[in-house]
C-alpha positions in Angstrom: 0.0 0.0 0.0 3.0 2.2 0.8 3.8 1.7 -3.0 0.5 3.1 -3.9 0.5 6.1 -1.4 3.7 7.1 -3.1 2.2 7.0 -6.6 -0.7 9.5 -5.9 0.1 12.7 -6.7 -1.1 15.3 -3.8 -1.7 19.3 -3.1 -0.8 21.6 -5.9 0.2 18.9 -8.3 -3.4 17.0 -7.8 -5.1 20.1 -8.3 -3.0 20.8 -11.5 -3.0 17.6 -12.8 -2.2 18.1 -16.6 -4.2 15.0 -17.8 -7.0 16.3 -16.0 -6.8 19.8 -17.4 -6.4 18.4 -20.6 -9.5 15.7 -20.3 -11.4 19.0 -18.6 -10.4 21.4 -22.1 -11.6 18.9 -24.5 -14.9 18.4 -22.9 -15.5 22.0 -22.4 -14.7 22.5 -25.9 -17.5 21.4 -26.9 -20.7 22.5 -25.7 -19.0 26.1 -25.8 -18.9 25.6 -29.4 -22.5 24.4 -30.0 -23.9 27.1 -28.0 -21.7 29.7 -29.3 -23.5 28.6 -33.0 -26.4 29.9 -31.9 -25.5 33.0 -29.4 -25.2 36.9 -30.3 -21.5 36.8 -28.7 -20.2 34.6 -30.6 -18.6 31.3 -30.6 -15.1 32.2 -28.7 -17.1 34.0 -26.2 -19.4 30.6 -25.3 -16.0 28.3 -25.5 -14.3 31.3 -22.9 -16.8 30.6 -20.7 -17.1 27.0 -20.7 -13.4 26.2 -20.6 -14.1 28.6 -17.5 -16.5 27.1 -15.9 -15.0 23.6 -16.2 -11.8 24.3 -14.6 -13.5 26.1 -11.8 -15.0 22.9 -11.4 -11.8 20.7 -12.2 -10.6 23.0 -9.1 -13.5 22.6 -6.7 -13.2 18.3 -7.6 -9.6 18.5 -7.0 -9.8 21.1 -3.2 -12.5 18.4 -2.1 -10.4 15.5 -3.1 -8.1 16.2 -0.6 -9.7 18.6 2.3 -10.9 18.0 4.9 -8.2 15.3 5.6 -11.5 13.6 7.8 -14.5 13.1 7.2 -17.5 12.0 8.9 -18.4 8.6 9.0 -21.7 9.2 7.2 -20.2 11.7 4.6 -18.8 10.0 1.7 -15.8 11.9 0.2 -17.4 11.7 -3.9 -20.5 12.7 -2.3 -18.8 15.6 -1.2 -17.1 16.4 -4.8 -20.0 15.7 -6.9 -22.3 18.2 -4.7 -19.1 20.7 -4.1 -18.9 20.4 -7.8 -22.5 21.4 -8.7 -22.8 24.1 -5.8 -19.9 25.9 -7.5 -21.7 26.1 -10.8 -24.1 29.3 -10.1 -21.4 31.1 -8.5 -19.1 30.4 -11.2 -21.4 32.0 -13.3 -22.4 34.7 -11.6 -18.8 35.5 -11.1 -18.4 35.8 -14.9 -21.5 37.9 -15.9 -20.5 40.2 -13.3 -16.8 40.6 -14.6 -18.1 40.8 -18.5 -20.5 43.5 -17.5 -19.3 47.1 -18.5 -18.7 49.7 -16.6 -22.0 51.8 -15.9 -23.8 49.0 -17.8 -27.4 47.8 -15.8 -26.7 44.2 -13.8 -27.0 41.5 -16.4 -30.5 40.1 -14.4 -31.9 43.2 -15.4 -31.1 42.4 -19.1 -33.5 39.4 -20.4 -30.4 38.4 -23.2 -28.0 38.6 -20.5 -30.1 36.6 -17.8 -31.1 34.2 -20.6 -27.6 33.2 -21.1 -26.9 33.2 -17.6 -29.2 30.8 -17.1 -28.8 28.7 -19.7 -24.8 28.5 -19.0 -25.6 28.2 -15.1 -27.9 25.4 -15.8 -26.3 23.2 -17.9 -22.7 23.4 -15.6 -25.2 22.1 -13.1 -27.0 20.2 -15.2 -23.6 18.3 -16.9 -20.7 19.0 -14.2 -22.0 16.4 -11.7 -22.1 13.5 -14.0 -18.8 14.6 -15.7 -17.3 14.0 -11.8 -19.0 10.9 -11.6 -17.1 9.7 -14.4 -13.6 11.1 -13.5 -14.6 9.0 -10.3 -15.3 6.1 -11.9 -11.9 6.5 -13.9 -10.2 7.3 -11.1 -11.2 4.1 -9.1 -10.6 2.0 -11.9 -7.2 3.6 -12.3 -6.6 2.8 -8.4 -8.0 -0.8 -8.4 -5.3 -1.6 -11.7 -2.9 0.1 -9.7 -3.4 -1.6 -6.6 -3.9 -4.8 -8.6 0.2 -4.1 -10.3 1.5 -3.5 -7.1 0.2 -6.7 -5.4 1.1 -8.8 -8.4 4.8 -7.3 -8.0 4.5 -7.6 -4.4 3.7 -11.5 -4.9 6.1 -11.3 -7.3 9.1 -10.4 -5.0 7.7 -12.6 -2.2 7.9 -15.8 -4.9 11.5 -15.1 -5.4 12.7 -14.8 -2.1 10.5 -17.4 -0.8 12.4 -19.6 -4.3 15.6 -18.1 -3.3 15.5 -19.4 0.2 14.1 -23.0 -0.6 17.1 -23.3 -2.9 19.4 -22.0 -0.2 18.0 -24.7 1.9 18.1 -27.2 -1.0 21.8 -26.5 -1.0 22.2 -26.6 2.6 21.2 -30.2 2.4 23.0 -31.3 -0.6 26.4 -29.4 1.8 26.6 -32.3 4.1 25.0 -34.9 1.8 28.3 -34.5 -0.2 30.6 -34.1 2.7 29.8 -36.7 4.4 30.2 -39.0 1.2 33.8 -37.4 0.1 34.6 -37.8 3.8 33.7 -41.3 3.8 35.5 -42.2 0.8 38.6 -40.9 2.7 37.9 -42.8 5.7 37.8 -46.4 3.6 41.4 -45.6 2.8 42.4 -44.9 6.2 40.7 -47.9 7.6 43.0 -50.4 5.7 46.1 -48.4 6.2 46.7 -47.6 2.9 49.5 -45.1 2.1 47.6 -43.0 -0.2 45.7 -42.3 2.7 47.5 -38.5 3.3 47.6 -38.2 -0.3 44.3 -38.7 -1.0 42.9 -36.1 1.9 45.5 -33.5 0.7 43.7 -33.3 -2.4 40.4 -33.3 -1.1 41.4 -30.5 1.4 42.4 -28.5 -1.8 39.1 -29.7 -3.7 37.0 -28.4 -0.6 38.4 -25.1 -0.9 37.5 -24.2 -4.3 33.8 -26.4 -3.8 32.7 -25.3 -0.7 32.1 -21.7 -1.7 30.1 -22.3 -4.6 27.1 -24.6 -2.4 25.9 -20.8 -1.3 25.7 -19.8 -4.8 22.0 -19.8 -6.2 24.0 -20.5 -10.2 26.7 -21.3 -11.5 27.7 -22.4 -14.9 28.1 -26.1 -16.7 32.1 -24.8 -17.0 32.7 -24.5 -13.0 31.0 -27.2 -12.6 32.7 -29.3 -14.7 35.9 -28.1 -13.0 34.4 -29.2 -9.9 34.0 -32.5 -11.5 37.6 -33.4 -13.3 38.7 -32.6 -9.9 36.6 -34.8 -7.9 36.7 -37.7 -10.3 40.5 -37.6 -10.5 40.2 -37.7 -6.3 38.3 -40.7 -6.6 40.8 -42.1 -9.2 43.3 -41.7 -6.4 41.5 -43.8 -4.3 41.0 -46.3 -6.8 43.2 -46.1 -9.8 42.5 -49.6 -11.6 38.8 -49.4 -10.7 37.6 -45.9 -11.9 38.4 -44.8 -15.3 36.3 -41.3 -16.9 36.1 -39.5 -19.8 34.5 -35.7 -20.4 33.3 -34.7 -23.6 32.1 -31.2 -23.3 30.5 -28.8 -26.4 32.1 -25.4 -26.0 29.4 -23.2 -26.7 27.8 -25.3 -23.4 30.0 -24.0 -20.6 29.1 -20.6 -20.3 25.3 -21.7 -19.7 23.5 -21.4 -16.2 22.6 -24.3 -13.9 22.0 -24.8 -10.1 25.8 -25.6 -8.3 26.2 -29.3 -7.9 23.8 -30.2 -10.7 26.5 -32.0 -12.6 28.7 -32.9 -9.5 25.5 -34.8 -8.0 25.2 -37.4 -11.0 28.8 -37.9 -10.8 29.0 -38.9 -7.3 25.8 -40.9 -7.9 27.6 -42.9 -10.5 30.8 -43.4 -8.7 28.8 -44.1 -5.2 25.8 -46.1 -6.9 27.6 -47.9 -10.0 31.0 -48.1 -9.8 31.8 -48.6 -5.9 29.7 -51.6 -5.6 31.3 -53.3 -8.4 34.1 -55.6 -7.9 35.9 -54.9 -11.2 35.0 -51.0 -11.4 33.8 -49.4 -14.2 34.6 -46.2 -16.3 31.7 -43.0 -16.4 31.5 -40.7 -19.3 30.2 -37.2 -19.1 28.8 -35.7 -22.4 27.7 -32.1 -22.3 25.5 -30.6 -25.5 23.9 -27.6 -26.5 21.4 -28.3 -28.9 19.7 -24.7 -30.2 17.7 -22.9 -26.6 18.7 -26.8 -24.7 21.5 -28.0 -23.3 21.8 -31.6 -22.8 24.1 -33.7 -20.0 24.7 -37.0 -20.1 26.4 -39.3 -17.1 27.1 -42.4 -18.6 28.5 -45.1 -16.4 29.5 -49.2 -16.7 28.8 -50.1 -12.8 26.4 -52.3 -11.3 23.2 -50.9 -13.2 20.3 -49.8 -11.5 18.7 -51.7 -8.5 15.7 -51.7 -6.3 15.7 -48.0 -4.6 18.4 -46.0 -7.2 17.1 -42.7 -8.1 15.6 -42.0 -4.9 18.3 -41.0 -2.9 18.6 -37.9 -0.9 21.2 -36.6 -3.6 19.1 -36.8 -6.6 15.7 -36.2 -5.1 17.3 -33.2 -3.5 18.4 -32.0 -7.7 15.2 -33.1 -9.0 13.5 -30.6 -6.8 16.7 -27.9 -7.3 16.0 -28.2 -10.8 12.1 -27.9 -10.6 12.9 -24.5 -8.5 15.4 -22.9 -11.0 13.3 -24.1 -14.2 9.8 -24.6 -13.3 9.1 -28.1 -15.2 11.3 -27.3 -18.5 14.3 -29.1 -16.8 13.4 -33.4 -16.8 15.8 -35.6 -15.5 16.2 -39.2 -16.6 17.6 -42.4 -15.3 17.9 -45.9 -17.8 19.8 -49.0 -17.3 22.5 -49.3 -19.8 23.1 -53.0 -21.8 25.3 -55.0 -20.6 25.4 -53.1 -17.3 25.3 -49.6 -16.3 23.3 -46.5 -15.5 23.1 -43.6 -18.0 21.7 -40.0 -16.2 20.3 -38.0 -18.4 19.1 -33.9 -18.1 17.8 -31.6 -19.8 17.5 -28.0 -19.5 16.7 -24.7 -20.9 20.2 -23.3 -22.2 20.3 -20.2 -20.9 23.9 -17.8 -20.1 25.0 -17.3 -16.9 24.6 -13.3 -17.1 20.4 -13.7 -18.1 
């Protein structure tokens, strides 16, 4: 409401409103110009006086628009206006046969051409100015209600994406020690049977966690840090397991400037190596196509493990990107698991291909 408070124009500027004046002109142009056809003085002399007449009244609509500041509670304000309005109309009038009268010339009631026209202009301002402010008040709550109408529909706006920003803050809050606690496990196996990789192995991670961690409170990144993130962690895992895990990226260029959610890519990744090639006693070997075909962009985790069994794809990893993804592209973004012949998994996304800087 504040928003629409500070739209509203107010004192001298709402009185002098130039779309008014210039609605109030054209509508007073008018009848001044029919009954000047017909009246000794003349045409200009009619349209003075009705282009007089109706910004007295634009005047009188726009002083009771705004004073009093209270009103009674059984005195609506357009009541006011409309009657202010029509009240003004033989003193108007009276005002300007007075002034037009020459000096040493009879009052114009005393002359019947003079009091005919007096009448005849007095009567039709009150006659016409009332249902002219009707209308302006009709306008004018029309005009409020589409305001009002924007300024909640922005309002909701803004609340949609903070309320989207901070669901996918808290997305990422959950995918933090999801991955964590993985990497961190992976580490541990290799300390558990002594092997002397061990410090190695947790050196590199160290370094990796450095340049990953900052990015998980990121709302985007883009397909080319992430795949950074990804050589590195797959060559971590080949550390741990260097006859077990072999991989392969094949990434399009034109893809790694695009925007996606931070660990999109890095999730299917650890799925494969944690779902698929872990559990298989002679390894495996993941390949990581990346794509932009036209406005999509395409990603594809391929990888030879153990295949897909009862439960895979509905781990707190993927569900947790299914629903990142449905936050960041509505349902444009699908993504797809499949069992690959003779075993294997094959993850498969696709989103819109949009550039980081959109």
């Amino acid at each position: 409401m504040s928003t629409i408070a500070a739209a509203k124009p107010s004192g001298l500027a709402q009185l002098l409103n130039w779309r008014r004046a210039r609605a109030v002109f054209l509508l007073a142009l008018l009848p001044g110009f029919l009954i000047g056809l017909g009246w000794d003085s003349g045409v200009s002399a009619a349209i003075v006086r009705t282009e007089t007449l109706g910004f007295v009244a634009m005047l009188v609509f726009g002083l009771f628009e705004q004073w009093p500041k209270r009103l009674p509670g059984w005195l609506a304000r357009w009541v006011l206006q409309v009657v202010a309005v029509a009240l003004v109309m033989p003193c108007a009038t009276s005002a300007i046969w007075v002034l037009s009268t020459e000096p040493g010339a009879p009052p114009f009631w005393q002359e019947k051409l003079r009091a005919e026209g007096f009448a005849m202009f007095c009567g039709m301002g009150i006659l016409l100015t009332p249902w002219v402010a009707l209308g302006a008040l009709v306008r004018q709550k029309e005009a409020l209600a589409r305001h009002q109408a924007l300024a909640f529909e922005l309002e909701r706006s803004e609340l949609e994406r903070q309320a989207l920003n901070a669901r996918l803050h808290l997305m990422q809050a959950q995918v933090k020690p999801h991955f964590l606690f993985n990497t961190l496990a992976n580490v541990q196996a290799l300390v558990d049977t002594g092997s002397p990789r061990a410090s190695e192995v947790l050196g590199s991670l160290i370094a990796y966690l450095r340049a990953a961690v900052p990015r998980l409170n990121e709302t985007a990144t883009t397909l080319g840090q992430e795949l950074q993130l990804v050589q590195a962690y797959l060559e971590l895992m080949h550390m741990r397991m260097p006859d077990r895990l072999q991989f392969a990226l094949h990434v399009d260029d034109a893809a790694r400037g695009l925007r996606c959610p931070p660990m999109t890519l890095l999730t299917l990744v650890e799925n494969a190596v944690r779902h698929g090639i872990d559990p298989s006693e002679e390894g495996g070997r993941i390949a990581i196509h990346v794509e932009r075909h036209g406005d999509r962009c395409r990603v594809r985790v391929n990888d030879t493990g153990v295949g897909l069994r009862s439960g895979d794809g509905q781990g707190t990893g993927l569900s947790t990107l299914r629903e990142r993804l449905l936050l960041s592209f509505g349902g444009d973004a699908q993504l797809r698991l499949s069992a690959r012949e003779p075993h294997g998994v094959s993850a498969e996304l696709d989103f819109p291909a949009r550039a980081a800087s959109a």
